[in-house]
VEXMI-76694 format. One record per residue (C-alpha): residue number from 1; chain; x, y, z. Coordinates in steps of 0.25 Angstrom, whole numbers. Layout:
<nodes>
> marlum, guti, east, north, up
> NUM, A, X, Y, Z;
...
</nodes>
This chain:
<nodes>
> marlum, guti, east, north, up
> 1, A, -307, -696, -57;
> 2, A, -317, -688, -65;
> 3, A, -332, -681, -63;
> 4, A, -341, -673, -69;
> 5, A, -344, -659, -66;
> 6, A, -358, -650, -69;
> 7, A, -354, -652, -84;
> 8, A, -352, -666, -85;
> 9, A, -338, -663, -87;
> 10, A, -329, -676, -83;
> 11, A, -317, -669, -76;
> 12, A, -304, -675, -68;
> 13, A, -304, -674, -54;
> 14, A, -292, -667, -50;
> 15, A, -283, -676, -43;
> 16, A, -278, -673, -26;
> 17, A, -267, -662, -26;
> 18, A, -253, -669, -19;
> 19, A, -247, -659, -12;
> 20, A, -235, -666, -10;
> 21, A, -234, -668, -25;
> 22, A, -237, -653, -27;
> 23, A, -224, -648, -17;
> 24, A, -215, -659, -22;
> 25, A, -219, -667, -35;
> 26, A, -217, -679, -38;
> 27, A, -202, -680, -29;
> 28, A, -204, -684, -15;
> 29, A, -197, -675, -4;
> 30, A, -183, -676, -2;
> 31, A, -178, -679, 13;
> 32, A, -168, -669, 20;
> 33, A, -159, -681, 23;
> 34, A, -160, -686, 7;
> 35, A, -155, -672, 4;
> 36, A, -144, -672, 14;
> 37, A, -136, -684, 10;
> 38, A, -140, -680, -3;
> 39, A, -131, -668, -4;
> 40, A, -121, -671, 6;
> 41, A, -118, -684, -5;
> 42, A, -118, -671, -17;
> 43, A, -109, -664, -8;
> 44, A, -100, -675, -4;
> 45, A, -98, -679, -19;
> 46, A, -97, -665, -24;
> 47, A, -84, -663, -15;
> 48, A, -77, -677, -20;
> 49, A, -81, -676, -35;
> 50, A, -76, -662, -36;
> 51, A, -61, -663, -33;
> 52, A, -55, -650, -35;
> 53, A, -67, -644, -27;
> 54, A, -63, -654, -14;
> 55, A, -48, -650, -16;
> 56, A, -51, -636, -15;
> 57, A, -57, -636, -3;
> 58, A, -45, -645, 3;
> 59, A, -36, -635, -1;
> 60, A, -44, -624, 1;
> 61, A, -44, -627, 18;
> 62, A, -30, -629, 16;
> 63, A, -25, -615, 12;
> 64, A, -36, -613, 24;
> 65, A, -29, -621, 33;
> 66, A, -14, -615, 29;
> 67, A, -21, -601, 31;
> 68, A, -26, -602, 45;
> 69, A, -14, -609, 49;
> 70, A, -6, -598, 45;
> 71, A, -16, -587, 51;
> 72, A, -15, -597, 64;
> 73, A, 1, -595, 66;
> 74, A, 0, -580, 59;
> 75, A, -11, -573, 66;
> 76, A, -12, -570, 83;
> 77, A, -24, -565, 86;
> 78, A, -26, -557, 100;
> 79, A, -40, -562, 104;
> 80, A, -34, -578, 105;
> 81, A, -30, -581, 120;
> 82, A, -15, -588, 114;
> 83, A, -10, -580, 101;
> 84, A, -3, -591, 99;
> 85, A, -2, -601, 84;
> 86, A, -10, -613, 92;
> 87, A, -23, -605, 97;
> 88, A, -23, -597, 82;
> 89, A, -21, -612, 74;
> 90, A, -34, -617, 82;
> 91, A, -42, -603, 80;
> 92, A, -40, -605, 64;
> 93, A, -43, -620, 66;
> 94, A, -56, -617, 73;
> 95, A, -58, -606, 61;
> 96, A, -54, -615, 50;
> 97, A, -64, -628, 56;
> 98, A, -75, -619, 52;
> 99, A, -69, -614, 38;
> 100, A, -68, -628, 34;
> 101, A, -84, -627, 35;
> 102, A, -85, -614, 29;
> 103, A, -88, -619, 15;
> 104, A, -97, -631, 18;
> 105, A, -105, -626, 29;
> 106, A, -108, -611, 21;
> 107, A, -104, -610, 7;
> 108, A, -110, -625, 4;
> 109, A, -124, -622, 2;
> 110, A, -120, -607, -5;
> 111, A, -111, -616, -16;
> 112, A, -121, -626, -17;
> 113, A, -132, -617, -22;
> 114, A, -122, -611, -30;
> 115, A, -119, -623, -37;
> 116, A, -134, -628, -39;
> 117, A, -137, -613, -46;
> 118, A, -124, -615, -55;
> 119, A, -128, -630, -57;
> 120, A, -143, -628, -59;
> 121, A, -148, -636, -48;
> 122, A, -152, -628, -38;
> 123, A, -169, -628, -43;
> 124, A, -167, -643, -41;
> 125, A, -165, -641, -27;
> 126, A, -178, -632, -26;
> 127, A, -187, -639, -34;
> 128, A, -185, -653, -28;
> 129, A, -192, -658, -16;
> 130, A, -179, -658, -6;
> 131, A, -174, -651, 7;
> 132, A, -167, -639, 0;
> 133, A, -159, -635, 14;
> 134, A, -154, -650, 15;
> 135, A, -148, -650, 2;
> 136, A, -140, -637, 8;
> 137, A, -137, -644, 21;
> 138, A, -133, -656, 15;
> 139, A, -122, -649, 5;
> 140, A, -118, -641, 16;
> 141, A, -116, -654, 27;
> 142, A, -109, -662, 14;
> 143, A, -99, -649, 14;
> 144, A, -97, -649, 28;
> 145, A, -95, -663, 28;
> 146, A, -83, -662, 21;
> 147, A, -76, -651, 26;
> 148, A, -77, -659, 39;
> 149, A, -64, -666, 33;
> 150, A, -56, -653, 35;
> 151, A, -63, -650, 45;
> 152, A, -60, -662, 56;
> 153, A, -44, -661, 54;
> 154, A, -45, -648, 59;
> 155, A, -52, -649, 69;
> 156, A, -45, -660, 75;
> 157, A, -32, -652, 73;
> 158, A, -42, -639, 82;
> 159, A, -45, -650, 93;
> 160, A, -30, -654, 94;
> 161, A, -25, -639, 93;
> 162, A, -33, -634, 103;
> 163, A, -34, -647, 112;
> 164, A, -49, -650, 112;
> 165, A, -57, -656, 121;
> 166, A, -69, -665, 116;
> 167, A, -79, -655, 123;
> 168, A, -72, -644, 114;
> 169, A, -71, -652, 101;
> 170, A, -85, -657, 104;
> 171, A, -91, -640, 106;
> 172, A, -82, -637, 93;
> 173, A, -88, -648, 84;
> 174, A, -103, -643, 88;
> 175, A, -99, -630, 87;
> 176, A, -94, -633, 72;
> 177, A, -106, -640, 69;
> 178, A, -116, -627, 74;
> 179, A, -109, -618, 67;
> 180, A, -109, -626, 52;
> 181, A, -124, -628, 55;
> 182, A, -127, -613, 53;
> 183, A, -116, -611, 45;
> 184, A, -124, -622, 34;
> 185, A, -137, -613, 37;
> 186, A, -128, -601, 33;
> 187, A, -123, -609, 20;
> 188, A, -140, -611, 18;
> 189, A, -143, -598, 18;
> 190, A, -131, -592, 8;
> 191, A, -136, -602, -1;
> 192, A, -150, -599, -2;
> 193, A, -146, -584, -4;
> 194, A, -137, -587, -16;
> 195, A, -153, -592, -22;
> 196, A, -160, -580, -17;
> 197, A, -152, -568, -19;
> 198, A, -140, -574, -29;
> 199, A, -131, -564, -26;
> 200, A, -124, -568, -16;
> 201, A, -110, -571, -18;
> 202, A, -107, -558, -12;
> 203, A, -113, -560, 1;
> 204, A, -106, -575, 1;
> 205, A, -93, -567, 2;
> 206, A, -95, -558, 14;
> 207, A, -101, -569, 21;
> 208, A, -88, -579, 18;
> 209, A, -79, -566, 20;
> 210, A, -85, -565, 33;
> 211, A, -86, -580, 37;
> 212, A, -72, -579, 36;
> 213, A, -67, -565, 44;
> 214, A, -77, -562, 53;
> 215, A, -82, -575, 59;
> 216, A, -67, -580, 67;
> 217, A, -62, -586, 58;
> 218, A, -49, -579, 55;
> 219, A, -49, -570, 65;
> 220, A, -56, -571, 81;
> 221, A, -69, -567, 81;
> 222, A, -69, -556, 92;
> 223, A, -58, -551, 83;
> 224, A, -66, -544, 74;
> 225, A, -72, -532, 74;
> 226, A, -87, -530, 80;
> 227, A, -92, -528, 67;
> 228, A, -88, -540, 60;
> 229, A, -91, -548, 72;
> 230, A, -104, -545, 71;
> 231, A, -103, -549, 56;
> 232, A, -98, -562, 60;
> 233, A, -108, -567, 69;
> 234, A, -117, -570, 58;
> 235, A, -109, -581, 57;
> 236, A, -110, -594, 65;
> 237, A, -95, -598, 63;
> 238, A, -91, -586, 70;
> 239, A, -97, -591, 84;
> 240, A, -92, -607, 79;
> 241, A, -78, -601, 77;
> 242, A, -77, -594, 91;
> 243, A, -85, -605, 98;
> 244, A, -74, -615, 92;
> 245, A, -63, -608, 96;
> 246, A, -70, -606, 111;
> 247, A, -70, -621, 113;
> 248, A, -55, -623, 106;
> 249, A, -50, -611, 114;
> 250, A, -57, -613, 126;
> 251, A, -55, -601, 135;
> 252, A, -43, -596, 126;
> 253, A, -53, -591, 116;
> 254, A, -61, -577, 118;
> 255, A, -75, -580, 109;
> 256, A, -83, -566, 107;
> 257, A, -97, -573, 114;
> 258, A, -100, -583, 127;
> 259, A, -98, -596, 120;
> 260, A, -113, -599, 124;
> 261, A, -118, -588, 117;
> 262, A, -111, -593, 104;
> 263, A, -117, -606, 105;
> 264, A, -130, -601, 105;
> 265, A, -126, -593, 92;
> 266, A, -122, -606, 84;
> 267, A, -138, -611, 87;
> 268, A, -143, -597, 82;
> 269, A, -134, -597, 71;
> 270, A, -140, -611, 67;
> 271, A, -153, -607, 69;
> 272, A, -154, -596, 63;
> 273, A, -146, -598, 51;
> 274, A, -154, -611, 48;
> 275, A, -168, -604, 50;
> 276, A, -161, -593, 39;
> 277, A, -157, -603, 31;
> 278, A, -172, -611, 31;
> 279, A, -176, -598, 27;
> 280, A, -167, -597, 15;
> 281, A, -171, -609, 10;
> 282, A, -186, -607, 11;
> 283, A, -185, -593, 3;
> 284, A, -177, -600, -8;
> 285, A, -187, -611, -11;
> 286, A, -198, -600, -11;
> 287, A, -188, -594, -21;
> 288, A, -188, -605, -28;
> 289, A, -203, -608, -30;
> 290, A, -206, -592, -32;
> 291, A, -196, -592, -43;
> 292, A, -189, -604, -47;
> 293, A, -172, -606, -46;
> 294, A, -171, -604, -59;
> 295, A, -171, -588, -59;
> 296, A, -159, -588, -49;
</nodes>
């Protein structure tokens, strides 16, 4: 449409400003759920296509497997109720249940931002109108999914070593599940930071150094110094190992806090991380509107 102005000039009417168009274009936004079997399908392909990747892992949890089982009839430890092989074969059960997540749940996002930088793909995810902290969640269930299948064989061996009831399996399961909740929030946050502040690799060492010491995992908890206990409670693992180990010892097992005290710690940790983790995301996609990908 056109009209005249105080010069007789013909000029165009400008058209209506879409908003919608200005914050995503012409591509229409894409659900979280699209995004979620979206990557989980990546994932799932990723670790079938790539066949010395799948058995590396596999053998990798067996030298684990052969090195807690050694560490089991090896090592007596003071603050177990029975220093006996049985009650240090389902300490290092409960402690390798969690080490088979270890990877998925934490390091999953990390490698996945890594690989998008090394494969040039990481601006697509930034520029294009999708849930960016699905595309994160989704890689990381897709992992866990499939560590699931060395999960369950141990833990039906934990239920039949320590004689479980259904209230205990039942407490252990949710327990599990809590405790990869934040962890994934944990795996978020380490992945955004390799965008922000690059150098990082550093930092991922003292924090899988620690994740593996200073948590329960190869020694009890309240066996460690103060200092590093205090260290170790950043970690939500560390209230998931002793909380496990509570239900499969029952009253045989000394934990370092009231057990209600500890659950209330898994729902901080989930809050808390996640709320850390939102926040992370949203400072990287200012990141990358003030200054584009392409500088990292």
């Amino acid at each position: 449409m056109t009209f005249v102005d105080q010069d007789h000039i013909l000029l165009s009417k400008p058209e209506p400003v879409d908003e919608v168009k200005l914050i995503y274009g012409y591509s229409k936004p894409v659900s979280n759920w699209s995004v979620l079997k979206a990557t989980f399908k990546k994932q799932m392909q990723i670790y079938f296509r790539y066949k010395a990747n799948l058995i590396g892992d596999i053998v990798r949890m067996l030298i684990m497997v052969v090195l807690f089982w050694f560490f089991s009839v090896a090592l007596v430890f003071d603050d177990l109720v029975h220093k006996d092989p049985r009650s240090n074969f389902i300490f290092y059960l409960s402690s390798f249940m969690f080490l088979v997540y270890d990877g998925p749940a934490m390091w999953t996002p990390y490698n996945t931002t890594v690989e998008d930088l090394y494969n040039g793909t990481l601006e697509s995810i930034y520029v294009n109108p999708s849930p960016r902290y699905t595309y994160y969640i989704g890689t990381t269930f897709a992992s866990i999914t499939w560590s699931s299948i060395i999960f369950v064989p141990f833990f039906v061996t934990m239920i039949f070593a320590a004689k479980l009831s259904v209230y205990q399996i039942v407490l252990i399961l949710v327990i599990v599940i809590l405790t990869l909740v934040s962890i994934s929030f944990i795996g978020v946050i380490m992945a955004m930071s390799i965008i922000l502040w690059k150098q990082t690799r550093s930092l991922m060492g003292i924090i899988s150094t620690s994740w593996t010491f200073m948590t329960g995992a190869i020694i009890p908890f309240i066996s460690l110094p103060i200092a590093l206990q205090l260290w170790g409670f950043i970690f939500p693992i560390t209230v998931g190992y002793d909380l496990i180990r509570h239900y499969a010892f029952g009253d045989d097992w000394v934990s370092f806090m009231d057990v209600t005290y500890q659950w209330g710690l898994l729902i901080f940790y989930i809050i808390f991380y996640f709320i850390i983790s939102i926040r992370m995301i949203a400072k990287v996609e200012k990141y990358a509107k003030n200054k584009g990908l392409h500088l990292i």
